[in-house]
C-alpha positions in Angstrom: 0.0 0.0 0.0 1.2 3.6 -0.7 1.5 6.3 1.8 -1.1 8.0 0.9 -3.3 4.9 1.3 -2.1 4.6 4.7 -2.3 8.0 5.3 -6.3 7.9 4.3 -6.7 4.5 6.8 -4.7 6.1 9.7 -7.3 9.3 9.1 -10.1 7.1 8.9 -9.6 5.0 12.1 -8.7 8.3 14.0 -12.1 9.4 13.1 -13.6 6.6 13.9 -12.3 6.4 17.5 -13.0 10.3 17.8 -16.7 9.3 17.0 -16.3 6.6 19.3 -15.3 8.3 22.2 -17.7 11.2 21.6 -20.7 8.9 21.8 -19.6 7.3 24.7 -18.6 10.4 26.8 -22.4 11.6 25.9 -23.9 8.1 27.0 -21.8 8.2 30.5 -23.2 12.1 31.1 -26.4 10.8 30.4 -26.6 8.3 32.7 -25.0 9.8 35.3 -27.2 10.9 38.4 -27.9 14.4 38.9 -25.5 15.9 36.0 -27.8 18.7 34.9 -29.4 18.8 38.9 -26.0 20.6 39.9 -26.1 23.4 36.9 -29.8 23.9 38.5 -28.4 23.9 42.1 -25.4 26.6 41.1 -27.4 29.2 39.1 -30.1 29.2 42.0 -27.3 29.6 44.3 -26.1 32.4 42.7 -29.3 33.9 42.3 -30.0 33.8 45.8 -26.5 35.3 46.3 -27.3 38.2 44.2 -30.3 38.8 46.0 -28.6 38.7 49.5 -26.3 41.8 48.2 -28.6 43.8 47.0 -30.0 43.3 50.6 -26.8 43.7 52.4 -26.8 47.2 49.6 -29.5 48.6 50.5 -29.5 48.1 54.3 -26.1 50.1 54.5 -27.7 52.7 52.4 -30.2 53.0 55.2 -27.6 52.7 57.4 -25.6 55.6 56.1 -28.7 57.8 55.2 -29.2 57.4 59.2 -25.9 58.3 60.2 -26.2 61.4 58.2 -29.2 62.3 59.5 -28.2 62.0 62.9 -24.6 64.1 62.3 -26.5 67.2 60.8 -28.7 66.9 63.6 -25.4 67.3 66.0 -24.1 70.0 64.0 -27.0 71.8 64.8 -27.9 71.1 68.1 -23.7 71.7 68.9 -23.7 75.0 66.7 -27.0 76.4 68.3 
């Protein structure tokens, strides 16, 4: 056989196995428990994340809208 014969059954056999391995990695993540449960679990996670900042946020904005209030109230009291 030429090289180029071999060259075109190397190819096709690399192929093949590439094929191979691709259907069996899809089977196996298929048939694994929970694969796309833990995606689920992680993106409500973060959501819930998210939502505990914007908590924490706007508590401290309170917080320093308070503080602020109660300084100018000083101010005047001290300055009066």
């Amino acid at each position: 056989m030429s090289l180029t014969g071999w060259i075109y059954v190397t190819a096709a056999i690399t192929i093949l196995l590439l094929v191979a391995i691709v259907m069996v990695t899809r089977r196996v993540i298929r048939t694994v428990p929970g694969a796309g449960v833990d995606a689920r679990a992680i993106g409500e996670l973060v959501a819930e994340l998210r939502r505990s900042n914007d908590l924490a946020e706007r508590r401290l904005a309170a917080l320093e809208a308070r503080v602020e209030a109660l300084e100018g109230r000083g101010i005047r009291q001290g300055g009066a």
